[in-house]
C-alpha positions as CSV (number, residue, x, y, z in Angstrom):
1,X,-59.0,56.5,-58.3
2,X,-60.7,53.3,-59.0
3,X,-59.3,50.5,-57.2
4,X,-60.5,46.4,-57.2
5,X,-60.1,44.3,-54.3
6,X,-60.1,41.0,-55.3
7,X,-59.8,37.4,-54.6
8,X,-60.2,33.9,-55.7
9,X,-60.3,30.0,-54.7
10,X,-59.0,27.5,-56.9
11,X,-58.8,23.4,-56.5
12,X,-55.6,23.6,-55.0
13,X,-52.0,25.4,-54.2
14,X,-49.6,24.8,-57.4
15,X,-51.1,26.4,-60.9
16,X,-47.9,24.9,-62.5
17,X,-49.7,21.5,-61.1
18,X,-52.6,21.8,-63.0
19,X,-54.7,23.4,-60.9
20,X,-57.5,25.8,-61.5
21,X,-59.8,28.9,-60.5
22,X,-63.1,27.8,-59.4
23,X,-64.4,31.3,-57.8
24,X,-63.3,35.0,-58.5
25,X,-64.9,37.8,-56.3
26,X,-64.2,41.7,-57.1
27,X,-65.5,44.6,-55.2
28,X,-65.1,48.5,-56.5
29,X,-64.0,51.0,-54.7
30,X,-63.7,55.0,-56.0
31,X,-62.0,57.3,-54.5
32,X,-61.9,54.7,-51.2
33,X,-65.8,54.6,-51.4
34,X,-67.9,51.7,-52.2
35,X,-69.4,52.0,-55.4
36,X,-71.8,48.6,-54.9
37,X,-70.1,47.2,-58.0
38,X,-68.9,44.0,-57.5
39,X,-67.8,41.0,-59.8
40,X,-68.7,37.8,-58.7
41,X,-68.3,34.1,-60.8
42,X,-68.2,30.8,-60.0
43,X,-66.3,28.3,-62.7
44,X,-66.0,25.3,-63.7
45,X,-62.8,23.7,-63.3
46,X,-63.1,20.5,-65.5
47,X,-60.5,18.8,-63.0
48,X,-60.9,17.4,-59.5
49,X,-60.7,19.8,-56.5
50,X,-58.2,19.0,-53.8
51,X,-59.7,17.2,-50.6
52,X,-57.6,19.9,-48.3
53,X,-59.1,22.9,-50.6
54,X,-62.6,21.7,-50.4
55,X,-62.1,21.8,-46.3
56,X,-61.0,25.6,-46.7
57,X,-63.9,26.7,-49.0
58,X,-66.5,24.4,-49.3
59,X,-67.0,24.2,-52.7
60,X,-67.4,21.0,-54.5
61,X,-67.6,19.9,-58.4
62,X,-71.0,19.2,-57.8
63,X,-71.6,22.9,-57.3
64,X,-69.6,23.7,-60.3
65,X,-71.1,21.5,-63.2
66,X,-73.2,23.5,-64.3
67,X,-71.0,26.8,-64.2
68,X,-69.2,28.2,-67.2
69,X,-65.3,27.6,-67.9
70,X,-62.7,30.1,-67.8
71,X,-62.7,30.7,-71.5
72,X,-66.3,31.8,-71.3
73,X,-66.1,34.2,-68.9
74,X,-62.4,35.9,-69.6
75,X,-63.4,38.7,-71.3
76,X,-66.3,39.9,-69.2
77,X,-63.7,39.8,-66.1
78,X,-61.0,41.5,-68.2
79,X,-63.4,44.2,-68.7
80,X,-64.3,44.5,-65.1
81,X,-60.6,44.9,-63.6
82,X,-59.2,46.7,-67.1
83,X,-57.4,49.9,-65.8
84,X,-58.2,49.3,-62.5
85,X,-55.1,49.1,-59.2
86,X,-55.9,45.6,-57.5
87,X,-55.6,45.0,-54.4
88,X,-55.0,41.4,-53.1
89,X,-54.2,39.8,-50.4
90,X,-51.1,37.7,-51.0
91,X,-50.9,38.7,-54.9
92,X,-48.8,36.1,-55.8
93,X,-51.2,33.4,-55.6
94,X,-54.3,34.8,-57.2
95,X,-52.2,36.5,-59.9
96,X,-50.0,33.4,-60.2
97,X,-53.5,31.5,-61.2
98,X,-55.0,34.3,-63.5
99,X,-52.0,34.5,-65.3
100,X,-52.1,30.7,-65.4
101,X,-55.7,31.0,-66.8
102,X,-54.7,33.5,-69.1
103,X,-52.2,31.2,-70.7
104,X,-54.4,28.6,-71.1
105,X,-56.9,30.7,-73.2
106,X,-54.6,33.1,-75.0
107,X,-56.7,32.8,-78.0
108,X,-59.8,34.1,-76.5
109,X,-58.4,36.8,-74.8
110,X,-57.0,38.5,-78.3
111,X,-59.6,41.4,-78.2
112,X,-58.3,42.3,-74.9
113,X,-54.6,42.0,-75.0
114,X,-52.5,43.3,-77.4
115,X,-50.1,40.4,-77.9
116,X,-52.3,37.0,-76.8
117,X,-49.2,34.9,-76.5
118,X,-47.8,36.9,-73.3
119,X,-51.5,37.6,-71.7
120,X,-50.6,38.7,-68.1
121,X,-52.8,40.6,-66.0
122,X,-50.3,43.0,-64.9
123,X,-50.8,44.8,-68.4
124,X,-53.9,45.4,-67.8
125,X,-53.6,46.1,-64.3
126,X,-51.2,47.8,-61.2
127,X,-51.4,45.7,-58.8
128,X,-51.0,46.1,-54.5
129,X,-50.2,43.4,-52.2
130,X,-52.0,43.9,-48.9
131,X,-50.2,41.3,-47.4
132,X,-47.0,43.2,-48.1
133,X,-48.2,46.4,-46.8
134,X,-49.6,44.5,-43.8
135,X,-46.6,43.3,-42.8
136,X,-44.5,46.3,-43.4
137,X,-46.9,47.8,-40.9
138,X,-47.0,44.8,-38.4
139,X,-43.7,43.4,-38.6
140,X,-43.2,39.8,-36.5
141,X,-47.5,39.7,-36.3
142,X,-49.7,37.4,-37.6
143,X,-51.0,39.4,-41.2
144,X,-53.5,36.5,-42.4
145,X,-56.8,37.9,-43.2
146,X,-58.4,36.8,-39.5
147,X,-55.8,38.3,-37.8
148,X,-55.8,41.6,-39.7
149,X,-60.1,41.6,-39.1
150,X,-59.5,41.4,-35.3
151,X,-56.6,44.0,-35.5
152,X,-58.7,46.5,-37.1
153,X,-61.9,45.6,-35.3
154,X,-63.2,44.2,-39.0
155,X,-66.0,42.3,-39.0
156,X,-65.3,38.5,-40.4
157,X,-68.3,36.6,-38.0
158,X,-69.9,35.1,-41.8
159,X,-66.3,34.0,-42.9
160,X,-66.9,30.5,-41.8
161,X,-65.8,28.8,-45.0
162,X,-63.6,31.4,-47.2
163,X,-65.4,32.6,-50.3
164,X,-64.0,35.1,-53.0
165,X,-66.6,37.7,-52.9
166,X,-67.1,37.5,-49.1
167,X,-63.1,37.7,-48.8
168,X,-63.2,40.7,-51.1
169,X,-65.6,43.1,-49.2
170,X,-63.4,41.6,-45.7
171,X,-60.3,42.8,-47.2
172,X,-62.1,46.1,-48.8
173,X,-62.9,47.2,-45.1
174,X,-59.1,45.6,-43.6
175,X,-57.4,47.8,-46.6
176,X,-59.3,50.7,-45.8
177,X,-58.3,50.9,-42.5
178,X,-54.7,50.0,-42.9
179,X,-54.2,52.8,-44.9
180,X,-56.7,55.4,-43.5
181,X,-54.2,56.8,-40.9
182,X,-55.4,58.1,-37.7
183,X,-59.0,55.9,-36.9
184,X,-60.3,57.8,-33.5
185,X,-60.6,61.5,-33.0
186,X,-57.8,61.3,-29.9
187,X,-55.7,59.2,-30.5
188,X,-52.3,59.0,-29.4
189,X,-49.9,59.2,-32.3
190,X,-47.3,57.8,-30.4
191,X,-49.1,55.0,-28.5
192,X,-47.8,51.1,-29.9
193,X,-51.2,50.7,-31.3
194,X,-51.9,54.0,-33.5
195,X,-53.6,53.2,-36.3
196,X,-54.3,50.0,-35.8
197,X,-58.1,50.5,-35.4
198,X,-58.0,48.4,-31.5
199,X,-60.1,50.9,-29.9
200,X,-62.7,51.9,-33.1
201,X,-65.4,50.0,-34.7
202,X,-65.1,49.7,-38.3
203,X,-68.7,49.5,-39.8
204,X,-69.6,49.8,-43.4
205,X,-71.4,52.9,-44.4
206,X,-71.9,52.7,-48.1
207,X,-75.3,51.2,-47.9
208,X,-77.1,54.3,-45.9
209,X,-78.2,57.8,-47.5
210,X,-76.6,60.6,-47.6
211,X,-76.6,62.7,-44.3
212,X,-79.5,65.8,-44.3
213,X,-78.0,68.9,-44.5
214,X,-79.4,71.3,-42.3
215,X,-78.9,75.3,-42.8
216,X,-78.9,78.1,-40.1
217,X,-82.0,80.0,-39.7
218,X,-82.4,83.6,-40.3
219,X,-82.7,84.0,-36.4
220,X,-79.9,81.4,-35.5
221,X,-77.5,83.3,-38.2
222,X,-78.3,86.8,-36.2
223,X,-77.9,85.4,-33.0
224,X,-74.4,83.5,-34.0
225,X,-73.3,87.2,-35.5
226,X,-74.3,89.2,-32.3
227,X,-72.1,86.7,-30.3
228,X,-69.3,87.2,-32.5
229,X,-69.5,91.0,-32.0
230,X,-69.4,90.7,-28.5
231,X,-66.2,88.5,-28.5
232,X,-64.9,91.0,-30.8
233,X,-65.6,93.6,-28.6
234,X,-64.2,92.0,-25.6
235,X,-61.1,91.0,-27.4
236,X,-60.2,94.2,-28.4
237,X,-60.9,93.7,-32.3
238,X,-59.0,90.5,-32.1
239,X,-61.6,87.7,-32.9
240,X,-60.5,85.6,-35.7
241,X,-63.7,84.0,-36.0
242,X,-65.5,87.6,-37.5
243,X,-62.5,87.7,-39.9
244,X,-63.4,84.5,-41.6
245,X,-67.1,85.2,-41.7
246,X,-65.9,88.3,-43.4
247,X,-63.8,86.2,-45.8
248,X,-67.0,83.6,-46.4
């Protein structure tokens, strides 16, 4: 199952206003295991960025005019999320503004979509809403992105502007653990806080090797069988444990 968390900024709120994507971030997961592919690209806008935007993200059109345009870099993103279930955090918005983008450069996106004219990332794409699932989980709770990080014990302490990619690999771990189920060994299943991660550490794992595997000795494999023969013994042939080393 390959799955793309994703996110963007833009200049401002309202696509249907005229306003643009400036950053997209994407981050691959596999089977609900980072793969360290990730698709990152800042872009040029060729309008003004909103004052109240700038104060959210940081980004500037100084930092952007030198960056490609939408049209330039369509395709290589359309290849990156094709097939792909996205997840995003309020889908609406950053789908509102592909789509938006999509419209806007319908002729370079012919190779990709099959009818240019009605380009919508959704035909390329399923696509979750995490904010959705959030709140169906959390009902009446704060579900923004923060609160969601300090829920499930997520760490957000480099999210002091919001960024795509870094937004992206936030709400990788967040989406992870919202729908991982049970997130300590003991925990009660009936407790108002099950699954919600308050008591566990989530840390990321996909950056370290493999664990060793280490195999029994000829001595420790004799010893563990003479143990199970005396259980056996004592239990009156009742020892479920020498049964399934019989099966192995």
């Amino acid at each position: 199952m390959r799955q793309i968390v994703l996110d963007t900024e833009t200049t401002g709120l309202e696509p249907s206003a005229g306003h643009r994507i400036i950053e997209i971030g994407c981050v691959e997961l596999v089977n609900r295991r980072f793969t360290g592919n990730t698709y990152h690209q800042y872009i040029k806008p060729d309008r003004e960025i909103d004052a109240a935007a700038i104060e959210i993200h940081g980004i500037t059109n100084e930092a952007l005019a030198d960056k490609p345009v939408f049209a330039d870099v369509a395709k290589d993103f359309l290849e990156f999320v094709r097939g792909a279930e996205l997840i995003i955090h309020n889908a609406a918005f950053d789908v509102g503004f592909i789509n938006h983008e999509l419209a806007r450069v319908a002729d370079e996106t012919q190779s990709v979509f099959p009818d240019a004219r009605d380009a919508r990332i959704e035909q390329l794409c399923a696509v979750i809403d995490s904010l959705t699932l959030a709140r169906s989980l959390h009902p009446g709770q704060k579900n923004d992105l923060n609160s969601l990080c300090r829920r499930y014990s997520v760490d957000n302490s480099q999210r002091s502007f919001h960024g795509a990619l870094l937004d992206a690999e936030i709400l990788a771990d967040v989406y992870l653990a919202m729908t991982g189920g049970q997130t300590t060994l003991f925990e009660d299943p009936h407790a108002s806080n099950a699954g919600a991660g308050l008591e566990s550490e989530l840390r990321r794992i996909h950056d370290k090797p493999p664990l060793p595997i280490i195999v029994a000795t000829e001595a420790e494999r004799a010893a563990h069988l003479a143990w199970i023969e005396e259980i056996d013994k004592s239990s009156g042939g009742r020892c479920v444990w020498k049964r399934l080393d019989a099966v192995v």
